[in-house]
VOGU-26123 format. One record per atom (N, C-alpha, C): residue number from 1; residue in one letter; x, y, z. Coordinates in pm, whole numbers, plus 50000, padded with zeros to 5 digits. Layout:
! VOGU-26123
 num residuo     X     Y     Z
 NUM       a     X     Y     Z
...
//
This chain:
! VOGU-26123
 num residuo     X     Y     Z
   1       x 50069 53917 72506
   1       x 50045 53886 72365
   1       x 49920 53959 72317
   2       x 49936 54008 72203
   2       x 49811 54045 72114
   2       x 49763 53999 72065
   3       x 49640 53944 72087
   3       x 49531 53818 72002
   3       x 49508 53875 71906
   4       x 49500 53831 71775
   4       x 49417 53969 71660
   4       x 49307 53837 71609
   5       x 49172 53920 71566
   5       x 49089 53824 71511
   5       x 49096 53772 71391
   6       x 49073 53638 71337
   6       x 49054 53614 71222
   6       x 48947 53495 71181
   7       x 48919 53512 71066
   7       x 48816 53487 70975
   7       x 48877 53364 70886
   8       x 48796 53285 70803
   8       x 48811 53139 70709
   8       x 48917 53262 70616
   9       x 48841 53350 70601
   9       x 48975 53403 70439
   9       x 49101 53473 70497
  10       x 49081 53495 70652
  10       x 49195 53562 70683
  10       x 49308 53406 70721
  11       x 49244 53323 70760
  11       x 49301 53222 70776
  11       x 49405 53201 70717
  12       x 49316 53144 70539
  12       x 49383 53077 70434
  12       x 49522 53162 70394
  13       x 49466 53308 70393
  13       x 49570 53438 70363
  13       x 49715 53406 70424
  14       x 49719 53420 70598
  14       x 49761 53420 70679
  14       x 49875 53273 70681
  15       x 49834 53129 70668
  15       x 49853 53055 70705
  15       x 49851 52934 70530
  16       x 49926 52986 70371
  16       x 49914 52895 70316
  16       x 49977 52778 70305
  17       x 50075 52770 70313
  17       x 50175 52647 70400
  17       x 50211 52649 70529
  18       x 50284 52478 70530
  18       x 50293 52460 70655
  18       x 50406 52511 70746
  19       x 50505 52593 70645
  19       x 50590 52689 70712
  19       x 50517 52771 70751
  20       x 50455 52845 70704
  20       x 50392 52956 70777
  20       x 50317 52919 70922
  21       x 50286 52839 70887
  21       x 50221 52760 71064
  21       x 50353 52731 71138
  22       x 50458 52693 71089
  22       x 50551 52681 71181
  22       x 50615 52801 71255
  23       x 50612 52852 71177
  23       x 50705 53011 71201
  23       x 50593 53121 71292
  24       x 50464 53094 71263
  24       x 50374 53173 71337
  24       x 50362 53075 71493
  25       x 50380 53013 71505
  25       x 50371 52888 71618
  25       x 50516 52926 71778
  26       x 50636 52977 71643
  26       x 50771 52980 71730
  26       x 50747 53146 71768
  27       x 50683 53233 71667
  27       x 50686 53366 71715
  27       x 50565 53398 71833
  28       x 50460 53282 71856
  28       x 50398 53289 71939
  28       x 50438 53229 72077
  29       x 50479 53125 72049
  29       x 50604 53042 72191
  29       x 50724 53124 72220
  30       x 50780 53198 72129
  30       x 50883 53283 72185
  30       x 50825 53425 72108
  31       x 50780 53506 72201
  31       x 50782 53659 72109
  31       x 50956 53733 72080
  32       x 50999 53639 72137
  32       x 51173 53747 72197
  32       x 51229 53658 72113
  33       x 51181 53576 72027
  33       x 51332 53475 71960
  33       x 51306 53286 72032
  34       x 51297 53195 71941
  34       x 51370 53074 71967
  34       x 51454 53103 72061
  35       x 51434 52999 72180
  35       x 51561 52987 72258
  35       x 51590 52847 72262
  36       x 51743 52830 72232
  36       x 51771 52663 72311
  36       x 51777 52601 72381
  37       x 51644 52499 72430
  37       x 51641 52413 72494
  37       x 51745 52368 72646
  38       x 51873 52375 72549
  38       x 51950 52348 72662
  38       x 52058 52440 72716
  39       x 52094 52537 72649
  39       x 52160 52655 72658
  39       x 52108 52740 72654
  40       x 51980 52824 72580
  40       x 51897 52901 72606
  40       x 51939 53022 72494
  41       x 52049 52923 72430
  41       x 52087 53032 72283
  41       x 52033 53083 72172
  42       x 52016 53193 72154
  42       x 51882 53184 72007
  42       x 51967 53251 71908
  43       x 52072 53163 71843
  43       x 52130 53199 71746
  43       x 52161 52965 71658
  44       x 52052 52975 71583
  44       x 52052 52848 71519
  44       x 52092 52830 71342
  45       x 52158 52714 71330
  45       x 52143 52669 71206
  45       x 52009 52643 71096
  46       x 52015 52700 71005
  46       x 51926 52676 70916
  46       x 51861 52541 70937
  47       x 51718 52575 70912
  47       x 51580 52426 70978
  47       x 51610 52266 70859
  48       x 51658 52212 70949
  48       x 51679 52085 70874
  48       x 51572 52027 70813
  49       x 51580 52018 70697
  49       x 51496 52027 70554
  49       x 51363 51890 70601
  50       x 51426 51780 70654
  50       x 51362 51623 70687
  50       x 51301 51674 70783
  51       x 51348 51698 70887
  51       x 51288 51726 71027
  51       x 51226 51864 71053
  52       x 51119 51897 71198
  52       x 51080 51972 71240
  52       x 51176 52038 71395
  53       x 51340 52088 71342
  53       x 51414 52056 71374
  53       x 51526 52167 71380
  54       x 51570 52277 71473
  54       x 51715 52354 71445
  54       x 51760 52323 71541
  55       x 51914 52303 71502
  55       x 52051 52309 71563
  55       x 52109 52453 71598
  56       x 52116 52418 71752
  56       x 52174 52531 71857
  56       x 52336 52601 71766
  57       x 52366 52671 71717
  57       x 52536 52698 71675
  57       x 52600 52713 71775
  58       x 52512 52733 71912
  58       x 52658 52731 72072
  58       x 52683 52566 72123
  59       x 52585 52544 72091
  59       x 52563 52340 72174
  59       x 52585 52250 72064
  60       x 52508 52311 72002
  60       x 52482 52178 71876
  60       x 52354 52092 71911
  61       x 52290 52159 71977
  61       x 52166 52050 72090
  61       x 52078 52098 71979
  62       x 51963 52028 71960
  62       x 51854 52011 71855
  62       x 51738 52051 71862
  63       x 51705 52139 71876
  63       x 51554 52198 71929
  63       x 51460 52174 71857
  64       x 51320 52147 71871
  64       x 51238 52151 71783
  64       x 51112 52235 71891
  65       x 51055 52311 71773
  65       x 50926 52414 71806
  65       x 50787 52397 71874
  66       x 50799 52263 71804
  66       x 50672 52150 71928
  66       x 50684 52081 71999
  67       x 50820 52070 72029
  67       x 50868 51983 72180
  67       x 50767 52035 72319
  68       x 50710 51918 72373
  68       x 50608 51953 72492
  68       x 50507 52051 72430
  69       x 50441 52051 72333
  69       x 50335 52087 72285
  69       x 50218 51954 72238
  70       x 50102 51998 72251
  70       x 50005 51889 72167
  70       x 50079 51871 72023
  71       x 50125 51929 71981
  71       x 50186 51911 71815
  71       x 50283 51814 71821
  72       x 50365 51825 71922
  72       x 50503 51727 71907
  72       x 50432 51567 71835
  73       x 50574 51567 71770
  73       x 50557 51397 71718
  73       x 50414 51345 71641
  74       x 50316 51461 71603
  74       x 50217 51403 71562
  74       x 50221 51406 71402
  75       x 50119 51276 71360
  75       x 50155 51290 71199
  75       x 50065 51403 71139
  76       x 49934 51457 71166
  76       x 49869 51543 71112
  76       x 49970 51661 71096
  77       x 49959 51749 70953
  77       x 50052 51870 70974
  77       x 49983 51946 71043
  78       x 50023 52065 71098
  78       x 50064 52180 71148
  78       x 49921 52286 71100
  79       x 49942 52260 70957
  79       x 49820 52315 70906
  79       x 49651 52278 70960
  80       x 49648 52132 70948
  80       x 49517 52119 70962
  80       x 49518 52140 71103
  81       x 49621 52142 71223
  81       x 49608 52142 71350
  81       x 49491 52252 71359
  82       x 49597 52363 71355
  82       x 49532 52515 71299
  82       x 49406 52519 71244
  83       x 49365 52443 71129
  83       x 49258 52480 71095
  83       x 49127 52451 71171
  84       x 49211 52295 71270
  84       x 49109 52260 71338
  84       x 49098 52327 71486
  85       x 49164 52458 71461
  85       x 49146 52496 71619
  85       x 49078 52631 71570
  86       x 49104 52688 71439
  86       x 48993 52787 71347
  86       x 48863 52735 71410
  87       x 48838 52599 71329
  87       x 48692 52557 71326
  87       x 48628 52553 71480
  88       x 48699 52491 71610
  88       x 48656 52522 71699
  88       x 48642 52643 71766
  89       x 48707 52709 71729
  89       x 48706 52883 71795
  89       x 48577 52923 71745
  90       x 48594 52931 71617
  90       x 48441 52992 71507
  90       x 48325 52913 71604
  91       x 48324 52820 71625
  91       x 48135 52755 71651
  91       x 48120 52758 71788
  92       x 48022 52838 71843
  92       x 47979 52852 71989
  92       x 47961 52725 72011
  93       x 47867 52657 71919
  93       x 47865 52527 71954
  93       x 47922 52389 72035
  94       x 48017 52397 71971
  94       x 48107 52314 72018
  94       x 48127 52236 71855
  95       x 48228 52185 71852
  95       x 48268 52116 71695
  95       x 48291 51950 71724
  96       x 48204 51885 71664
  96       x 48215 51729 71639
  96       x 48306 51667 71595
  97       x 48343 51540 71635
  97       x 48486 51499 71553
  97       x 48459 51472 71460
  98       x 48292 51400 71396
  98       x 48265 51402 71290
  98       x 48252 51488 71156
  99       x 48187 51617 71204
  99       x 48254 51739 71132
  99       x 48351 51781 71117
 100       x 48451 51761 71216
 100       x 48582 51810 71171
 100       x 48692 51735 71114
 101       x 48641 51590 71119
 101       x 48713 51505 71020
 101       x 48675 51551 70856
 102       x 48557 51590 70848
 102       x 48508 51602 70703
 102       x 48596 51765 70645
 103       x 48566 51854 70741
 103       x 48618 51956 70687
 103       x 48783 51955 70688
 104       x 48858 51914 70769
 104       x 48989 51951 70751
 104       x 49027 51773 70660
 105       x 48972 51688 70661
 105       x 49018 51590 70566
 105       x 49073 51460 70633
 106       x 49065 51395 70735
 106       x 49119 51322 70867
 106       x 49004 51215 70865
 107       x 49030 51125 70918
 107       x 49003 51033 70978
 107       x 48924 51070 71117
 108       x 48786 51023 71134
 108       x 48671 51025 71224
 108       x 48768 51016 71395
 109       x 48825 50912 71401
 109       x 48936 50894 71482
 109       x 49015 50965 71535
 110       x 49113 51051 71444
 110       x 49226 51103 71493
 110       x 49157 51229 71509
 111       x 49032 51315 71401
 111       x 48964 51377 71457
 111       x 48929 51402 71601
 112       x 48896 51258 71697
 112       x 48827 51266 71821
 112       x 48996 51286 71909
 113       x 49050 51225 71878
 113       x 49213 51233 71927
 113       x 49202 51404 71965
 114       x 49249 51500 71848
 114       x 49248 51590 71835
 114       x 49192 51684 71921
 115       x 49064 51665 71933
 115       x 48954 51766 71981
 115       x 48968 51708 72148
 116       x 49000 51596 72199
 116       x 49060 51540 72317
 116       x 49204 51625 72422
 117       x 49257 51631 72296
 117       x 49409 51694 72302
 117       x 49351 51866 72367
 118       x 49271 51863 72273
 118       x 49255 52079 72263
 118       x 49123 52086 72400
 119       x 49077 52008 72412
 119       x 48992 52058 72522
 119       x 49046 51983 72693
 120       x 49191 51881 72630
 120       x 49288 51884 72781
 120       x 49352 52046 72806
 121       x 49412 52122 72651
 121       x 49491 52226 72713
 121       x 49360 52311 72736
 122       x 49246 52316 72697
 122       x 49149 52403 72738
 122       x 49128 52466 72886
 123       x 49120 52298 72944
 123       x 49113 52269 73124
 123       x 49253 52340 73165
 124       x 49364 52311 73127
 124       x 49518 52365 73171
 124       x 49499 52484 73223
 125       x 49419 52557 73145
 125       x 49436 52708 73103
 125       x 49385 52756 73184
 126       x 49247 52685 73191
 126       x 49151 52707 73347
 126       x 49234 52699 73474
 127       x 49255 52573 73475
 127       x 49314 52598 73615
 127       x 49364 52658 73699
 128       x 49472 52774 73574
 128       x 49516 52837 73669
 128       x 49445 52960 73761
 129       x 49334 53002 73676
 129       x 49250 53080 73741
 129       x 49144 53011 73906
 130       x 49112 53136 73941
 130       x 48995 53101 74053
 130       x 48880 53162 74060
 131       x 48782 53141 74055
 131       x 48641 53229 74107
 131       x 48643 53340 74232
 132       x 48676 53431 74246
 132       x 48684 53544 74319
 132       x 48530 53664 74376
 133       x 48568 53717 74480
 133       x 48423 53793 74551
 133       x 48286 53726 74558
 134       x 48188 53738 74482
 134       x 48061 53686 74513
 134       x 48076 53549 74399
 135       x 48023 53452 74466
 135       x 47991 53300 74377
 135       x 47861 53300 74402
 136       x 47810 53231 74262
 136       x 47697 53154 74323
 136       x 47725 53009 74299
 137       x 47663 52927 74339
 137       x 47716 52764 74349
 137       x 47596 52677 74361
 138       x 47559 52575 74274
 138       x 47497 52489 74273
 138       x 47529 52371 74187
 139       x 47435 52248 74177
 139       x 47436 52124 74134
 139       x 47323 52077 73981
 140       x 47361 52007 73911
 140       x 47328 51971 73826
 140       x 47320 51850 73799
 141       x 47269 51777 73704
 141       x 47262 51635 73698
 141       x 47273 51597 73559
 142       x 47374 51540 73507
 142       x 47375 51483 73343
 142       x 47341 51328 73285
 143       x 47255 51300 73173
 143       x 47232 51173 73155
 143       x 47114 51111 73163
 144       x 47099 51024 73091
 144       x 46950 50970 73120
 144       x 46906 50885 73220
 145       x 46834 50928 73295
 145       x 46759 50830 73363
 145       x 46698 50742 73405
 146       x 46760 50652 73472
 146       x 46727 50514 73480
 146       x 46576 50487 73488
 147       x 46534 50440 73423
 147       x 46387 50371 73397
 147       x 46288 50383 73540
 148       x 46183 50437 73531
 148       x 46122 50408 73647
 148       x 46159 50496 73757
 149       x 46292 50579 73787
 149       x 46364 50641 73896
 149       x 46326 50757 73873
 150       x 46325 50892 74027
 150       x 46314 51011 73971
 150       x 46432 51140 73958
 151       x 46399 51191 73892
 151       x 46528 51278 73844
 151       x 46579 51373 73947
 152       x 46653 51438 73911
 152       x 46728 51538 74063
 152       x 46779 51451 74103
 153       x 46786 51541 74276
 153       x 46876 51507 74380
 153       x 46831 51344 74387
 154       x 46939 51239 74391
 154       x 46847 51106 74426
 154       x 46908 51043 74310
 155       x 46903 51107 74203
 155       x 46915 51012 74083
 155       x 47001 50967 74002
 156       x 47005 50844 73933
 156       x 47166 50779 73944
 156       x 47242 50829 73823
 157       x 47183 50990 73795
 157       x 47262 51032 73700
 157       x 47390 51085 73785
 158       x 47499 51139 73615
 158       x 47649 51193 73685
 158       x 47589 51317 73754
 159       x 47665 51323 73872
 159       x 47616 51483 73939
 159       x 47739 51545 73918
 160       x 47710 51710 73871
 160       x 47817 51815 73802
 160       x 47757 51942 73924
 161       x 47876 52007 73983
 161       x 47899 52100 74045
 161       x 47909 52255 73952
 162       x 47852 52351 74032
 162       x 47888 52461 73872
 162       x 47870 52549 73972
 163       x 47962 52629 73987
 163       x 48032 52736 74047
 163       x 48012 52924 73952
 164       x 47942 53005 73940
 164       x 47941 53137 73867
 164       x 48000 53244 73967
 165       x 48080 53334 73917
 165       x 48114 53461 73979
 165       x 47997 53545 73931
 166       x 47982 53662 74000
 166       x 47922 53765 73966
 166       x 47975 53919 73993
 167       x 47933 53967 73976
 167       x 47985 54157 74008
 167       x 47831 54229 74022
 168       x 47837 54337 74109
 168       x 47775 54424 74057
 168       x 47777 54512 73977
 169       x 47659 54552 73892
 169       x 47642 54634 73826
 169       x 47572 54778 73862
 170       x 47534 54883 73761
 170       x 47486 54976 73775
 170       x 47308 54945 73776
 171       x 47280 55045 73925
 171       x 47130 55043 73883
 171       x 47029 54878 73975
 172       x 47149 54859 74092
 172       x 47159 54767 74139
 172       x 47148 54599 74065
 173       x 47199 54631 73921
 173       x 47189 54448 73906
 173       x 47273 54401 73870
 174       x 47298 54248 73879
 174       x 47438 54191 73858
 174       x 47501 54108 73725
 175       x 47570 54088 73702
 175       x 47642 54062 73604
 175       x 47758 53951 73624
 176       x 47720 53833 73496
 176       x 47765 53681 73546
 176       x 47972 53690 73513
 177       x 48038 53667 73589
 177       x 48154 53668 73547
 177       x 48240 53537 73509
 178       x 48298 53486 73600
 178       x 48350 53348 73523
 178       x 48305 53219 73605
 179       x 48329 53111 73537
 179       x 48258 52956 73557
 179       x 48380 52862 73618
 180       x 48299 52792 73655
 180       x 48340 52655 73723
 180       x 48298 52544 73667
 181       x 48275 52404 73679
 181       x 48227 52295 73631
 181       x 48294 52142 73685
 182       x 48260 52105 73736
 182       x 48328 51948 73775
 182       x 48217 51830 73788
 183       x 48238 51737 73758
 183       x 48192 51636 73762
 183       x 48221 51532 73882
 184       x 48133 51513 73984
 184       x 48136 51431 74136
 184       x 48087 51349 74126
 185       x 48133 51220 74223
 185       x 48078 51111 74214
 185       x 47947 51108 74310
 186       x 47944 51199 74421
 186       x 47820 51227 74467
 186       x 47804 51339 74537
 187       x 47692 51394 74593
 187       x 47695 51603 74677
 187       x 47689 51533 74786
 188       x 47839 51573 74866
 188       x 47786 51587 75005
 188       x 47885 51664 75064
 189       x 47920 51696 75185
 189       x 48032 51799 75222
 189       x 48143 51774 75232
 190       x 48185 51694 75258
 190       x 48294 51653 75147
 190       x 48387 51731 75035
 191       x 48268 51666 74954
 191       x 48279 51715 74779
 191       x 48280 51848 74775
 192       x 48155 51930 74872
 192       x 48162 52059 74801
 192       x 48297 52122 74884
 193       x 48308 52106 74988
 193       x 48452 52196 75026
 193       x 48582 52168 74943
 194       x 48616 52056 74875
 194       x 48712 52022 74820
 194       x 48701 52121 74673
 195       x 48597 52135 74639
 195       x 48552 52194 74498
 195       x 48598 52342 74474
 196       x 48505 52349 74639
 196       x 48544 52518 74608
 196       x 48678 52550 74679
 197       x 48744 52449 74710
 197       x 48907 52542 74747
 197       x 48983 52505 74629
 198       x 48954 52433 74563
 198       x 49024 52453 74414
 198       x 48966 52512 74328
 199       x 48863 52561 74311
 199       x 48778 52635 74247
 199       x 48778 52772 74286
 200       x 48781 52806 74425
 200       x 48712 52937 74478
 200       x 48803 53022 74550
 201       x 48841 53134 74540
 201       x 48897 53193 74649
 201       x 48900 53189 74784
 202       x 49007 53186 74881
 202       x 48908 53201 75056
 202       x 48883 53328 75030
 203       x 48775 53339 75155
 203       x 48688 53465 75138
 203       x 48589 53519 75067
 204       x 48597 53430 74971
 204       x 48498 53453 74930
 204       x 48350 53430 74957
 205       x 48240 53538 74939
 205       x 48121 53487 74934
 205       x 48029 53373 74827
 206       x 47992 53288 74915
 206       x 47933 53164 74814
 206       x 47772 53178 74811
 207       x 47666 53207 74754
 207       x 47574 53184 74769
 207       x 47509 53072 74718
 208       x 47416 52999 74786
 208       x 47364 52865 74742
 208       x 47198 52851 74773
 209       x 47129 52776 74782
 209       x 46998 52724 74760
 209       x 46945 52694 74900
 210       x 47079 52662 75018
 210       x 47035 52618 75161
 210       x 47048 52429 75124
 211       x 47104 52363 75040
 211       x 47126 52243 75110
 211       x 47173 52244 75211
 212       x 47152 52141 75260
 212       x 47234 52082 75408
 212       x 47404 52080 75398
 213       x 47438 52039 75257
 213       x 47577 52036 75265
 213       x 47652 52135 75234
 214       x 47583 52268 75226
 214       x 47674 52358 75188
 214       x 47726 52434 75301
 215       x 47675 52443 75419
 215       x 47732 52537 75570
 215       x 47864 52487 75559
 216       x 47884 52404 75549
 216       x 48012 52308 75565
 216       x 48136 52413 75490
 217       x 48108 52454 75441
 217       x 48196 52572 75379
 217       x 48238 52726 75487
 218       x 48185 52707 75555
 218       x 48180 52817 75648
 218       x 48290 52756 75755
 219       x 48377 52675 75749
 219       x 48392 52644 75863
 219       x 48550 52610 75777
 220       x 48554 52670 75622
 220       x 48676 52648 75524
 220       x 48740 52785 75485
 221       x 48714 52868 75545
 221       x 48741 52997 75474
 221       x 48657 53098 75388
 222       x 48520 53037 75359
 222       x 48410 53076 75290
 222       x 48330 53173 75372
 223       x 48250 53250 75328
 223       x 48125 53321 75324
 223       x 48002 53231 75295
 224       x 47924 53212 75368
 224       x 47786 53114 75291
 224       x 47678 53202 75297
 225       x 47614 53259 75189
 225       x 47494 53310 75198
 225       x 47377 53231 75161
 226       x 47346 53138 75263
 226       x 47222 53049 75235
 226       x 47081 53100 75198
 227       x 46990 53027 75035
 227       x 46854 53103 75021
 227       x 46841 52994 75039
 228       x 46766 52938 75119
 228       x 46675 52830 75105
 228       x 46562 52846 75001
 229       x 46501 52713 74887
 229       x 46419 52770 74819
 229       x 46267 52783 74833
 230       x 46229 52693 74948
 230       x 46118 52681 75010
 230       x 45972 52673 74855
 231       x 45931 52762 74853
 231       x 45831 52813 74744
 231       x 45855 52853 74706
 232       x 46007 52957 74678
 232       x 45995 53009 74546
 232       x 46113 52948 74457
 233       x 46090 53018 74320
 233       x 46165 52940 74190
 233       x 46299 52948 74242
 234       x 46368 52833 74166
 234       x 46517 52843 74244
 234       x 46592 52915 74133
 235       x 46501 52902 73995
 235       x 46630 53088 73911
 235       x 46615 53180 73926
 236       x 46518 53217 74057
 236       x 46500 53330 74119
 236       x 46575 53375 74276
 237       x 46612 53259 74344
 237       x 46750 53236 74410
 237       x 46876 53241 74348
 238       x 46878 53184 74269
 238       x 47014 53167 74182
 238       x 47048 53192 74035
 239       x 46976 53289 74029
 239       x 46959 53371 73854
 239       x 47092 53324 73784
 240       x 47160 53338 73802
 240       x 47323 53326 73717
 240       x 47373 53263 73712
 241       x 47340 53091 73821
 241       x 47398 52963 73781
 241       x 47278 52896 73690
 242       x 47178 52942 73692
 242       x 47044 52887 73633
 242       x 47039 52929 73531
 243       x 47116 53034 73496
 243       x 47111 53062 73308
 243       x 47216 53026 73289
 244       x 47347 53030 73332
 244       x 47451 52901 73295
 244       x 47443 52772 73313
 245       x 47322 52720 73378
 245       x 47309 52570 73338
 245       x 47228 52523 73185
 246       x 47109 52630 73247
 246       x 47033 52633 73076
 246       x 47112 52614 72961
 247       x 47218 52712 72975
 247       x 47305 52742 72769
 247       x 47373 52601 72812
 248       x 47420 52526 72963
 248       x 47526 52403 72927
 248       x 47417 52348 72874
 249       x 47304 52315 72906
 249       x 47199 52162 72877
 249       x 47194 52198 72708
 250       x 47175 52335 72696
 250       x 47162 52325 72532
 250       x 47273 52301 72418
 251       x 47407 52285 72495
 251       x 47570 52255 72445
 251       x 47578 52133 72459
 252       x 47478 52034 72550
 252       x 47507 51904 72569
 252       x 47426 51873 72456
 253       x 47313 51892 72484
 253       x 47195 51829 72366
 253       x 47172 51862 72213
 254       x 47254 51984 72248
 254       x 47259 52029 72112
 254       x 47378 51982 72005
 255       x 47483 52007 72041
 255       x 47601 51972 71993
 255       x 47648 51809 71982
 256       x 47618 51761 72114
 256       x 47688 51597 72131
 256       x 47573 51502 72221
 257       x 47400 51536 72152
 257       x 47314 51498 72149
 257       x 47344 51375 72309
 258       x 47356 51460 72409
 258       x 47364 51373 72525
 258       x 47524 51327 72563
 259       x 47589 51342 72687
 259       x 47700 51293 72710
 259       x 47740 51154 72807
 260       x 47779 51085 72776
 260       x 47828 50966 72825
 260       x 47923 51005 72984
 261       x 47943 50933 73100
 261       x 47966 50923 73104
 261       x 48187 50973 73209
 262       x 48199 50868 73112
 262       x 48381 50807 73069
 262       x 48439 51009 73023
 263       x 48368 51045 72942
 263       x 48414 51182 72897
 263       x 48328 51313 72943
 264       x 48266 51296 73027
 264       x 48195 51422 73087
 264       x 48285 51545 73123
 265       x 48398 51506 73197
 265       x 48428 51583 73230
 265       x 48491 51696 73103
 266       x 48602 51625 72995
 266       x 48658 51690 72915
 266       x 48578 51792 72809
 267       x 48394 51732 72817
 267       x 48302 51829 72739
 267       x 48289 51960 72827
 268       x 48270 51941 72979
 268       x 48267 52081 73066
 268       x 48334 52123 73075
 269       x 48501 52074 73030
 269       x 48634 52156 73018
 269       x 48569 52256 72919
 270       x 48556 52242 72799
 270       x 48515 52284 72675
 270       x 48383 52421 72677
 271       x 48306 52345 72761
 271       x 48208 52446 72768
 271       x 48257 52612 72887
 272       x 48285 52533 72943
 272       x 48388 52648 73069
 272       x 48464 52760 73029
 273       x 48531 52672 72919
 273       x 48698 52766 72831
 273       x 48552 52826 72773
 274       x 48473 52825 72718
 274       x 48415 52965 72599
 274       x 48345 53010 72663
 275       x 48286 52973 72764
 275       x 48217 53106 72837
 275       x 48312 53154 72910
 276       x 48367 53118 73017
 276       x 48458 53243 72997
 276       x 48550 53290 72912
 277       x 48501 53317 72811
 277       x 48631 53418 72723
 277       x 48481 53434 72563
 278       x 48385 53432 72695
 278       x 48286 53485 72565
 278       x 48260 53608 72523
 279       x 48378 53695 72587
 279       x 48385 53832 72519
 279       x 48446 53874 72430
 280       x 48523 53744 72437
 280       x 48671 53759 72321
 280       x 48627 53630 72186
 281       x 48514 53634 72191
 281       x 48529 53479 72091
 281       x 48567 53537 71935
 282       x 48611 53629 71877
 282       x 48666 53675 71820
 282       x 48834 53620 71819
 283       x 48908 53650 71940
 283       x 49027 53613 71926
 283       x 49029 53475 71962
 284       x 48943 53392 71985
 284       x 48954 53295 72051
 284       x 49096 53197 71952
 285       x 49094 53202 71828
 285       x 49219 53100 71769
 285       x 49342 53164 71840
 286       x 49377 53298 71841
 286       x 49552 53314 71917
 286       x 49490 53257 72073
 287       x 49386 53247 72152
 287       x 49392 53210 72280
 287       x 49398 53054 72276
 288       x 49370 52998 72185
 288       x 49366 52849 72218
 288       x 49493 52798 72159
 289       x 49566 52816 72070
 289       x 49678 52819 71983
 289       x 49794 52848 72118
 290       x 49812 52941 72174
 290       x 49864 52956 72293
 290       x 49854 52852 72436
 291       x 49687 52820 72426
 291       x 49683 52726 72525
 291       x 49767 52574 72478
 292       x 49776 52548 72377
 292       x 49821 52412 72284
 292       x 50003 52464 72349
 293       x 50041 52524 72354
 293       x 50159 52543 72371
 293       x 50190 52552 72462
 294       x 50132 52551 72621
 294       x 50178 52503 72714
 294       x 50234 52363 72742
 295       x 50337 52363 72839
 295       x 50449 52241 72839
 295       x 50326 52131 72886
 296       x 50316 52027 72806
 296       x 50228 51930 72824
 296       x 50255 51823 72742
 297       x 50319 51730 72765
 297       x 50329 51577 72676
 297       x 50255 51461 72678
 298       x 50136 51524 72750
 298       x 50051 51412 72839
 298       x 49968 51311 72727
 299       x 49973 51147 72714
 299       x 49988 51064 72629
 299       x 49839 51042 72629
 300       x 49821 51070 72501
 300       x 49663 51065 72457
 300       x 49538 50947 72545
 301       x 49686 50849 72575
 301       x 49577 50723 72671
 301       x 49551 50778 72813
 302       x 49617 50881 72821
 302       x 49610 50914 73013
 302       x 49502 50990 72992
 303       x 49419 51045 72868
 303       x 49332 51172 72848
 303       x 49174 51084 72834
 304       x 49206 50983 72801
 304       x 49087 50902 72751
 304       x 49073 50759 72866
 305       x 49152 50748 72966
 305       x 49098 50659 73047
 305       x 48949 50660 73094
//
């Protein structure tokens, strides 16, 4: 597929009714034609006027364009979906449900629904990828701190795992490639081998800080290049997970002034999907618009437990 970029006026241009969102939606789910559902025929009856809805002319079977999409069955149209996946593409930030109830016209609520929905297919999208050749890998800690207790390792905040690729560059220096992010209930070896075989390539090289629990990877298919940090700075061990933790702390505090919790994880979905694809944040509406359209019916309560 060809992402092309667009803008608030290319939007409105592009997209003034909610046919036009429909019809740009089926040419993006099928570039080759509607196919039917159950026969796989793409020769249909004219779109039944009530419904979001064509009839197969070989079956008679009933297809509709958002079946197993975030769109299916929902009452918001089509339009504001779109607009609200505009508004998140546009803001590095990250977009509030509170803001985006105001701008597309919704309810504070179905707003948070929404932005729930788009940063589950966010994670989808991830998954299927892996962190490949050199990693670097370390730990983080989210949340405030219990009164009196000290922060870091020890402390009864959520602990978040964060995984960076790198490459070399010209002129011997390196260059950050794509992210990881998970949220653990605690670091120990265990946790991190489980992380990085769903996270990490075998073979790959991992570099880390020298905890105790990271050798434990060596004994999984990994490379461990242990720095211990002894005296010196640890973003000087780990330059490239240490400036990708920096921009997360300023996406947490900045955007959703501290995270709870119950939803940690679905904000590091969020932050993950735009850095990697922070070369493209231009096309980012055909990449997320696409991600919404993977087969997924998954019921808004299974997303928010």
């Amino acid at each position: 597929m060809i992402y092309q970029p667009l803008n608030l006026l290319e939007f409105f241009a592009a997209f003034p009714t909610e046919e036009s969102c429909e019809y740009h939606l089926i040419r993006v789910r099928w570039p080759e034609g509607m196919a039917c559902s159950t026969c796989g025929g793409k020769d249909f009856y004219r779109r039944i006027r009530t419904r979001r809805v064509y009839q197969c002319r070989a079956c008679r079977h009933f297809t509709s364009p958002t079946a197993g999409t975030i769109f299916h069955k929902t009452r918001t149209s089509l339009r504001q979906w779109f607009l609200a996946l505009l508004l998140v593409a546009l803001d590095k930030r990250g977009c509030s449900a509170l803001f985006l109830s105001e701008q597309i016209g919704i309810d504070c609520d179905t707003a948070w629904a929404m932005l729930h929905r788009i940063r589950h297919a966010m994670a989808k999208r991830d998954a299927h990828y892996k962190l490949s050749g050199s990693v670097e890998m370390d730990e983080l800690f989210i949340g405030a701190p219990t009164k009196g207790k000290k922060r870091g390792r020890g402390t009864e905040r959520t602990p978040v795992l964060v995984a960076v690729s790198f490459i070399a560059g010209q002129r011997g220096g390196e260059h950050m490639g794509f992210s990881k992010l998970q949220a653990v209930e605690r670091i120990d070896a265990p946790t991190i081998v489980a992380f990085a075989q769903k996270n990490i390539e075998p073979g790959s090289r991992v570099r880390t800080d020298g905890l105790s629990v990271y050798p434990a990877l060596e004994r999984h298919g990994f490379l461990h290049d242990a720095n211990p940090v002894r005296r010196r700075k640890a973003h000087m061990i780990l330059p490239h997970v240490h400036t990708f933790i920096g921009n997360l702390r300023a996406f947490v505090l900045g955007t959703y002034h501290g995270l709870g919790e119950k939803y940690l994880q679905q904000y590091l979905d969020e932050f993950c999907y735009r850095f990697n694809r922070r070369r493209h944040h231009d096309e980012l509406f055909d990449r997320l618009l696409l991600a919404c359209l993977e087969k997924d019916e998954t019921p808004l309560s299974a997303l928010i437990r």
